[in-house]
Structure formats: structure tokens, C-alpha cells
LUMMAR-695148 format. One record per atom (N, C-alpha, C): residue number from 1; chain; atom name; x, y, z. Coordinates in steps of 0.2 Angstrom, whole numbers, plus 2048, in hexadecimal, padded with zeros to 3 digits. Each point is the difference from the previous one (the first is absolute). Example, Ala and Ser with C-alpha at 12.3 -4.5 7.8 and 13.67 -1.06 7.14 Angstrom:
BEGIN
   kepa   torza   lumpa     x     y     z
      1       A       N   842   7E4   827
      1       A      CA   7FC   806   800
      1       A       C   804   806   800
      2       A       N   7FE   805   7FC
      2       A      CA   804   806   801
      2       A       C   7FC   805   803
***
This chain:
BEGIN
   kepa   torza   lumpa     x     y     z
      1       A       N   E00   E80   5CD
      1       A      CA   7F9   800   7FF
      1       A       C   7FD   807   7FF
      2       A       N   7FB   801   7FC
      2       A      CA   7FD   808   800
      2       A       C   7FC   801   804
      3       A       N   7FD   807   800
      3       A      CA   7FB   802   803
      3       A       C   7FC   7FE   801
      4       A       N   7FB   7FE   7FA
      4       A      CA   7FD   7FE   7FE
      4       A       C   7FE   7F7   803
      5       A       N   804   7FE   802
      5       A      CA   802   7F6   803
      5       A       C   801   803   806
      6       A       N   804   805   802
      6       A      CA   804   7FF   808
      6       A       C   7F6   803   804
      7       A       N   7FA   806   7FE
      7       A      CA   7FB   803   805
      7       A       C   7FD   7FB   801
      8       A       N   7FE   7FC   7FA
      8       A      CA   7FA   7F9   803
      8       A       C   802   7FC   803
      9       A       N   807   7FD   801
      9       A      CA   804   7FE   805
      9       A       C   800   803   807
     10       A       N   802   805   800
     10       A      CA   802   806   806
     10       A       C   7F7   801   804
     11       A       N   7FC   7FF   7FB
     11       A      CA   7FA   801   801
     11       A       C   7FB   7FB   803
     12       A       N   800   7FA   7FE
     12       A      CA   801   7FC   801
     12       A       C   803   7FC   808
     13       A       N   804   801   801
     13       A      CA   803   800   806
     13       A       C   7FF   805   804
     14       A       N   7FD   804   800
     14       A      CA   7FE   805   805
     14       A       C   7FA   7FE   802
     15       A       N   7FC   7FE   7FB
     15       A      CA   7F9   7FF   802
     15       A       C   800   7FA   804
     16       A       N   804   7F9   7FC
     16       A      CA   801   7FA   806
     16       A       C   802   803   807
     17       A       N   807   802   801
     17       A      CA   801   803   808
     17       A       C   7FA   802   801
     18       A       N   7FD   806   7FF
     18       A      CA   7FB   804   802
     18       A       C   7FB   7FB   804
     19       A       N   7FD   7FB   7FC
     19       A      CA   7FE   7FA   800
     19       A       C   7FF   7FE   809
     20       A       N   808   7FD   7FC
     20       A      CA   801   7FC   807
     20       A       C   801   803   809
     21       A       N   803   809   7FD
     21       A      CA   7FF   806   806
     21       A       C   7F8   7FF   804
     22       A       N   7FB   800   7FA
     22       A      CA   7FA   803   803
     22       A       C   800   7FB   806
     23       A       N   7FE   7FA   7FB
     23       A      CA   7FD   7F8   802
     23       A       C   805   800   807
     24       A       N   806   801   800
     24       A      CA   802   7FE   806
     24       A       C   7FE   807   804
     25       A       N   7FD   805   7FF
     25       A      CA   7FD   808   804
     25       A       C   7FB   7FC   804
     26       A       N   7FC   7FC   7FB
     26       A      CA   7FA   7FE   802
     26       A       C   7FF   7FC   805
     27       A       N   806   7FB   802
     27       A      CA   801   7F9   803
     27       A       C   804   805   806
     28       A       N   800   803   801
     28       A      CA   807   805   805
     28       A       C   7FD   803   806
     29       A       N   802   7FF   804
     29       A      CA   7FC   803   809
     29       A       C   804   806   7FF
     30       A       N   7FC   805   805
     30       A      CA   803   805   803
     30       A       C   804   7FD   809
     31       A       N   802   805   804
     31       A      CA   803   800   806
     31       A       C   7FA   7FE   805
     32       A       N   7FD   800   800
     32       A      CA   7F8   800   800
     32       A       C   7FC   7F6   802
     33       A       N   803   7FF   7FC
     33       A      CA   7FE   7FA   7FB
     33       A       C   801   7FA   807
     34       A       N   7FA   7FC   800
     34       A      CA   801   7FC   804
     34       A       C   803   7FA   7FE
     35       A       N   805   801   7F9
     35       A      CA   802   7F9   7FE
     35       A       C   808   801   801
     36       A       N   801   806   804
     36       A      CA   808   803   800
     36       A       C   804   7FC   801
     37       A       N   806   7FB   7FE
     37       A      CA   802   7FD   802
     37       A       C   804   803   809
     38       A       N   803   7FB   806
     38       A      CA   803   802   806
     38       A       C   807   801   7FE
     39       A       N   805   7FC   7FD
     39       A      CA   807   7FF   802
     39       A       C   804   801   807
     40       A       N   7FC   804   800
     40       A      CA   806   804   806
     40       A       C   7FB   7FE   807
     41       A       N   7FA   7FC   800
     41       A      CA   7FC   7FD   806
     41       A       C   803   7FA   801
     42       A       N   805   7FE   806
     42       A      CA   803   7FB   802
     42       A       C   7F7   7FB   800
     43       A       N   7FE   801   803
     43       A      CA   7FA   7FA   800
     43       A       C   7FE   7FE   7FB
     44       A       N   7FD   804   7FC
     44       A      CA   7FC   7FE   7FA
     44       A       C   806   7FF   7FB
     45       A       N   805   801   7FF
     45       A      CA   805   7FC   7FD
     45       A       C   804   7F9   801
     46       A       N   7FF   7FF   808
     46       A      CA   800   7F9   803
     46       A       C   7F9   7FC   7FD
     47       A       N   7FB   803   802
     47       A      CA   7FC   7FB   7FC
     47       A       C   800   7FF   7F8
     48       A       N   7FF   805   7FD
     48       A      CA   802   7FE   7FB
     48       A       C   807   7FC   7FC
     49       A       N   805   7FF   804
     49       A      CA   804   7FC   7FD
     49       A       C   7FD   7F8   802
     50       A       N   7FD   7FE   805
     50       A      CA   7FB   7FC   802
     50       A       C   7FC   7FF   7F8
     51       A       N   7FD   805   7FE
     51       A      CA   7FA   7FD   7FD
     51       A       C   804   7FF   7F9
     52       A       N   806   803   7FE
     52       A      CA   803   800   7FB
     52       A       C   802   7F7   7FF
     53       A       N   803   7FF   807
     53       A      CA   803   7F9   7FE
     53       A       C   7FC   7F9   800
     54       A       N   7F8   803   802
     54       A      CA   7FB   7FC   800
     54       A       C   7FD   7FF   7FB
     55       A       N   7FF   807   7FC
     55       A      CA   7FD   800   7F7
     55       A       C   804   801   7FC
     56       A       N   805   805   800
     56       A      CA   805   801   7FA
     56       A       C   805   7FF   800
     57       A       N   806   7FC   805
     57       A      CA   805   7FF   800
     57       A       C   802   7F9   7F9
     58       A       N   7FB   7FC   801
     58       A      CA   7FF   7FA   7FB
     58       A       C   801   803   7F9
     59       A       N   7FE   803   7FF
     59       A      CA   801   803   7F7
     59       A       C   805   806   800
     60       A       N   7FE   806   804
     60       A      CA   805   806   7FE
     60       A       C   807   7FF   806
     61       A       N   802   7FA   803
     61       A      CA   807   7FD   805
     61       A       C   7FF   803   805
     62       A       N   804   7FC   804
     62       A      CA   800   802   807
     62       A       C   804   808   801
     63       A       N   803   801   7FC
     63       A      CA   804   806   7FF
     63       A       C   800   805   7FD
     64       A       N   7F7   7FE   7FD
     64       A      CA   7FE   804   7FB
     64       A       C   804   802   7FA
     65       A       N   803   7FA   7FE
     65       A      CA   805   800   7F9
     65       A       C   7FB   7FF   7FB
     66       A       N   7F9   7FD   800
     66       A      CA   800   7FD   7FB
     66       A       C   7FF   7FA   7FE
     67       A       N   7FC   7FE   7F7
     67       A      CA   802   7FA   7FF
     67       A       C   806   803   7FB
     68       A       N   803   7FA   7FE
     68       A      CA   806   800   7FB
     68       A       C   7FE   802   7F8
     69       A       N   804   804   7FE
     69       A      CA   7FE   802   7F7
     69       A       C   7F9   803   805
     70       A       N   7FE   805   800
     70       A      CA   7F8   804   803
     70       A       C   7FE   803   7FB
     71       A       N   807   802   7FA
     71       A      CA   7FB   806   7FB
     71       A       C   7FE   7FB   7F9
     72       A       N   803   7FB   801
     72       A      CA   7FF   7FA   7FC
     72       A       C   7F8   7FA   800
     73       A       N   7FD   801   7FB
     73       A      CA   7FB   7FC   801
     73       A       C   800   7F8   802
     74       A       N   7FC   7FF   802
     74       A      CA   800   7F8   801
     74       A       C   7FF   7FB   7FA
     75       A       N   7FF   7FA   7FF
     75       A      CA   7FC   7FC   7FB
     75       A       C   7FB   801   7FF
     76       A       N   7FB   802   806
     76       A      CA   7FA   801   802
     76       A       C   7FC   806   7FB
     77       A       N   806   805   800
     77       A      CA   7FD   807   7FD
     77       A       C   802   806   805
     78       A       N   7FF   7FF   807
     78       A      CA   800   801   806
     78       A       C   808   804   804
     79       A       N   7FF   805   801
     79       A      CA   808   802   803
     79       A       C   800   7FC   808
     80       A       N   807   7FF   802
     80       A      CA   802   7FF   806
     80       A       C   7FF   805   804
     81       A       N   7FF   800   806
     81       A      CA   800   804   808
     81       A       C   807   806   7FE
     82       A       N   7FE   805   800
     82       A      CA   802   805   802
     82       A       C   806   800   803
     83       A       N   804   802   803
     83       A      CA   803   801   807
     83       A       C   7FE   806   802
     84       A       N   800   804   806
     84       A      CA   7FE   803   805
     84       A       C   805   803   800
     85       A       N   805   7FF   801
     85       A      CA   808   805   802
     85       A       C   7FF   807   7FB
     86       A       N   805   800   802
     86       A      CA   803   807   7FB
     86       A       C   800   7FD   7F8
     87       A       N   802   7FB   7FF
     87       A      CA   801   7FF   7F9
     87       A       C   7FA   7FE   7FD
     88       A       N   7FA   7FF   802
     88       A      CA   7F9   801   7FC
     88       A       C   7FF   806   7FF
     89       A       N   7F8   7FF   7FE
     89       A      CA   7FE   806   7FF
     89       A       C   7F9   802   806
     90       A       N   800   7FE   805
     90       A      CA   7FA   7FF   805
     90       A       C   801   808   802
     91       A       N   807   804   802
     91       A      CA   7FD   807   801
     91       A       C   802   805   7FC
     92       A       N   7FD   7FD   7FA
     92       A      CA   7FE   803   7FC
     92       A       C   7F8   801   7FD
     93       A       N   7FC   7FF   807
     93       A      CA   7FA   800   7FF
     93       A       C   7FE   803   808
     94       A       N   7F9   804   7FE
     94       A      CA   7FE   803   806
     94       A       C   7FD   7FB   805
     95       A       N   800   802   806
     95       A      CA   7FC   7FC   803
     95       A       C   7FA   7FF   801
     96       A       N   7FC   801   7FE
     96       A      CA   7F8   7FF   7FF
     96       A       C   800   7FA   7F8
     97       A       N   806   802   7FB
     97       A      CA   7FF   7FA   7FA
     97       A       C   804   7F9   806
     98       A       N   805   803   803
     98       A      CA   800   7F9   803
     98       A       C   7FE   7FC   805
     99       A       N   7FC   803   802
     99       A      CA   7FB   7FE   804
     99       A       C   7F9   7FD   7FD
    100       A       N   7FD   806   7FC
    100       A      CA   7FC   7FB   7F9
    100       A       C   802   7F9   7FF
    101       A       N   808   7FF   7FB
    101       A      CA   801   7FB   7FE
    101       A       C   801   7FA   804
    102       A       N   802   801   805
    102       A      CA   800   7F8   806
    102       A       C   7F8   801   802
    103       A       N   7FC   805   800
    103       A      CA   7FB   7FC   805
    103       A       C   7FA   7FF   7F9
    104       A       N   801   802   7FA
    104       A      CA   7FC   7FE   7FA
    104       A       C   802   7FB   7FB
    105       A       N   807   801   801
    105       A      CA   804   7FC   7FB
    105       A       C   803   805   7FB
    106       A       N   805   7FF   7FB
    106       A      CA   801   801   7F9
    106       A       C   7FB   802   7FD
    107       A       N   7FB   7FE   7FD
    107       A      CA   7FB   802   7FC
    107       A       C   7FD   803   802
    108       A       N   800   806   807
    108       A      CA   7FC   805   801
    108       A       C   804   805   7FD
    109       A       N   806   7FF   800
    109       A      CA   804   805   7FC
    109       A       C   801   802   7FA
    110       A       N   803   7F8   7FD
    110       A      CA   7FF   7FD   7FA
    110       A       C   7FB   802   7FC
    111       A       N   7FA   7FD   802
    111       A      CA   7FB   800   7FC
    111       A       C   7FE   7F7   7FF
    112       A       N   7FA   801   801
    112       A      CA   7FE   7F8   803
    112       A       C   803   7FA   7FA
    113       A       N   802   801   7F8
    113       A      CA   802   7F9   7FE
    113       A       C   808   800   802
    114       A       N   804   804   804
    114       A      CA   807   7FD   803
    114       A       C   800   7FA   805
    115       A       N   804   7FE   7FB
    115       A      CA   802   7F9   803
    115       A       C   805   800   806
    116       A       N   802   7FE   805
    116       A      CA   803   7FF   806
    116       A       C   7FF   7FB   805
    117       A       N   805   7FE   802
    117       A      CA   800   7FB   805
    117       A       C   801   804   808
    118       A       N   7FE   804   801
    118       A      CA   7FF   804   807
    118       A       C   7F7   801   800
    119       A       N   800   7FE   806
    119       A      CA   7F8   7FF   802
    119       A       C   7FD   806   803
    120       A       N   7FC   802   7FF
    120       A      CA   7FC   805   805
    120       A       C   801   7FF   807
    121       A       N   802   805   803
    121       A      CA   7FF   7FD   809
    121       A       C   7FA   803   802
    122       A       N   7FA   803   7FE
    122       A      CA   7F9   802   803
    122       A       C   7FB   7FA   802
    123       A       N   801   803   806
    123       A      CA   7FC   7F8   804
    123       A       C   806   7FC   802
    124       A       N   806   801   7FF
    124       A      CA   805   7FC   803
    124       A       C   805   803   807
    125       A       N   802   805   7FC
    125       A      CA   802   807   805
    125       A       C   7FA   805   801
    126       A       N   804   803   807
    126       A      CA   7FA   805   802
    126       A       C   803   807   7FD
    127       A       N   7FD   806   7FE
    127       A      CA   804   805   7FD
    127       A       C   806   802   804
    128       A       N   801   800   807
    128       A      CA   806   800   804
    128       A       C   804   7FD   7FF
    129       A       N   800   7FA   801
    129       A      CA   805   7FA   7FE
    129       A       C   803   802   7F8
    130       A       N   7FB   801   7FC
    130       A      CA   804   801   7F8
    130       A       C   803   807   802
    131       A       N   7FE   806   805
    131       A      CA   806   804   801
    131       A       C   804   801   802
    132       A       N   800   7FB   805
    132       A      CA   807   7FD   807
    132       A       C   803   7FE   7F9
    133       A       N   800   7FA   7FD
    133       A      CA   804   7FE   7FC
    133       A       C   804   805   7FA
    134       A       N   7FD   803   7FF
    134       A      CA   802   805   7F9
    134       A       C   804   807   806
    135       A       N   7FE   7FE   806
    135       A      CA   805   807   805
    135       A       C   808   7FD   801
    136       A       N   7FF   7F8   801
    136       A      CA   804   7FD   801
    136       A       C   806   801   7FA
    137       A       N   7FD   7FD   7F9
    137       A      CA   804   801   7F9
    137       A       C   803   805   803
    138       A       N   7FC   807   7FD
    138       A      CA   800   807   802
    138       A       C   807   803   805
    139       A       N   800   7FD   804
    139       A      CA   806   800   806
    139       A       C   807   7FA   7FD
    140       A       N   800   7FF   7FC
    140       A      CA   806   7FB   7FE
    140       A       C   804   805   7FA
    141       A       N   7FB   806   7FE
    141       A      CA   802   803   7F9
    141       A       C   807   805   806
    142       A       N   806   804   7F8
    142       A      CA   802   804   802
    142       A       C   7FC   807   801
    143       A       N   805   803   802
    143       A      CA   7FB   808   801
    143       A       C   800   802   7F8
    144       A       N   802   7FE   7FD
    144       A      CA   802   804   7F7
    144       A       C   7F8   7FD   7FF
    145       A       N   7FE   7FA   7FF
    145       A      CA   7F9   7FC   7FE
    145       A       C   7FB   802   805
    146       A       N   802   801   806
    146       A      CA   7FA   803   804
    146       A       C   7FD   806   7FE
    147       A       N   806   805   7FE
    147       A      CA   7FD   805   7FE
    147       A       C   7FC   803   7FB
    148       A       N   802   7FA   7FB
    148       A      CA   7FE   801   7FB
    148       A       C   7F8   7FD   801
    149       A       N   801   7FA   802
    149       A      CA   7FA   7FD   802
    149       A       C   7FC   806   803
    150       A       N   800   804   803
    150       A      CA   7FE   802   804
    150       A       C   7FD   806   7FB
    151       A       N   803   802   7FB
    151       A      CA   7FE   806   7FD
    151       A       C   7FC   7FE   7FA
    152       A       N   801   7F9   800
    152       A      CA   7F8   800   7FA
    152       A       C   7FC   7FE   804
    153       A       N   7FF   7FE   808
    153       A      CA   7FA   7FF   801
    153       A       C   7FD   808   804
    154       A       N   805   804   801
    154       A      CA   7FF   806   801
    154       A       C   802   804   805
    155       A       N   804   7FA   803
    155       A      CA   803   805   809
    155       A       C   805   803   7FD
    156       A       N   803   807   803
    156       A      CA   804   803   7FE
    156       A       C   806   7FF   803
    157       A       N   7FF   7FA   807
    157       A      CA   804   7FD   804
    157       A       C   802   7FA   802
    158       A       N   805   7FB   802
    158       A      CA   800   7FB   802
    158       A       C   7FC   801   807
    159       A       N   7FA   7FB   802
    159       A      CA   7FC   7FF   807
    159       A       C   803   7FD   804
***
């Protein structure tokens, strides 16, 4: 490919990343942040595996697998549930978008015509409880995915 083919592509892709760096800058807590997730709070990650198998166990597995085929669309239009493990991409998002996206839905993130079959929990969970639960997630990762988690939402640490 020439010069000329390979900068508008190269450029192009810079500007998407860039993009998707800010947006997720934007959606991103500091250490500070009262959306931090616990993992390492034996309590609030006792309740939140409670709240998990009470609202999100049904879709994303009791073992946070997942639905089957996830990156595969449905009939509907609509992706499957996610898993939560290491083999998603759940920490791969800071904890403030994650915490947005369960307690607004998909479309706060998305942009309100995405389509999804996961429901807003605002009015259904308390802000706690959605972070008991994502503390919960959060403490099932390894330290490789925690840390990283941890470094796009901004700790320079595992908590």
C-alpha cells in the first residue's frame, strides 16, 4: 500500500482511538470517586454477590460466564449478556462507565437508539448495591485484569 492509502488509514485510526480514549476519560473516576468499586471489602462484596444472583446471575450466569455465542448477534438484532470473567470485556471499562451502564442501562453509554435486552436498574438498585455488585465481579478478576482495570479507571493500585 502507498503513502498516500496507508496516512488516511493510520489517521483515521488514530482519531477513532483517540475517540473512544477521551469518551472513556470522560465516563472515568479518579481514587477519589464514590463509584470506586471494593473488591478487597469482604462485606460489600458478600452483598454484592447477593445482589448479583438476584438481578444478573439470570443473564450474565451464575459464574459470570455469560450467555452463549456473546459476540454474536441475536435474531432480535440484540447481543447476548456479556460474561463478567476474565474472558469479557467488563474490565475493560472504568468504573464509573460501569456503574453508569447498570444503573442507566446500555443507551447511557451507547447513545439512546441502542438496542439491548439489559434493563436500567435506577429505581431498582440503590447506588450501593450496584457497587457491592460490580465489587463483587471486581474480586473474582485476576490481578493481571484488576490492574488494568484499575489503570483505566485511574488507581495506580490494586484497593
Amino acid at each position: 500500500m502507498s503513502k498516500k492509502k496507508i496516512m488516511p488509514v493510520l489517521l483515521g485510526a488514530i482519531i477513532i482511538g483517540g475517540g473512544f480514549l477521551g469518551y472513556e476519560f470522560l465516563l472515568s473516576d479518579r481514587a477519589d470517586s464514590p463509584f470506586m468499586f471494593q473488591p478487597e471489602n469482604t462485606a460489600v462484596v458478600m452483598q454484592g454477590k447477593i445482589v448479583y444472583a438476584e438481578h444478573c446471575a439470570s443473564c450474565h450466569g451464575e459464574n459470570l460466564e455469560g450467555e452463549a455465542n456473546w459476540r454474536q448477534r441475536k435474531p432480535s438484532g440484540r447481543l447476548p449478556a456479556p460474561p463478567h470473567d476474565e474472558t469479557g470485556h467488563t474490565w475493560h471499562h472504568a468504573d464509573k462507565s460501569l456503574f453508569n451502564l447498570t444503573k442507566y442501562g446500555p443507551q447511557y453509554v451507547a447513545g439512546p437508539g441502542y438496542q439491548s435486552d439489559m434493563p436500567a436498574f435506577d429505581g431498582v438498585l440503590s447506588d450501593d448495591e450496584i457497587i457491592a455488585a460490580m465489587s463483587f465481579i471486581k474480586s473474582t478478576w485476576s490481578a493481571r485484569e484488576r490492574q488494568a482495570q484499575d489503570e483505566i479507571t485511574g488507581n495506580s493500585v490494586i484497593n
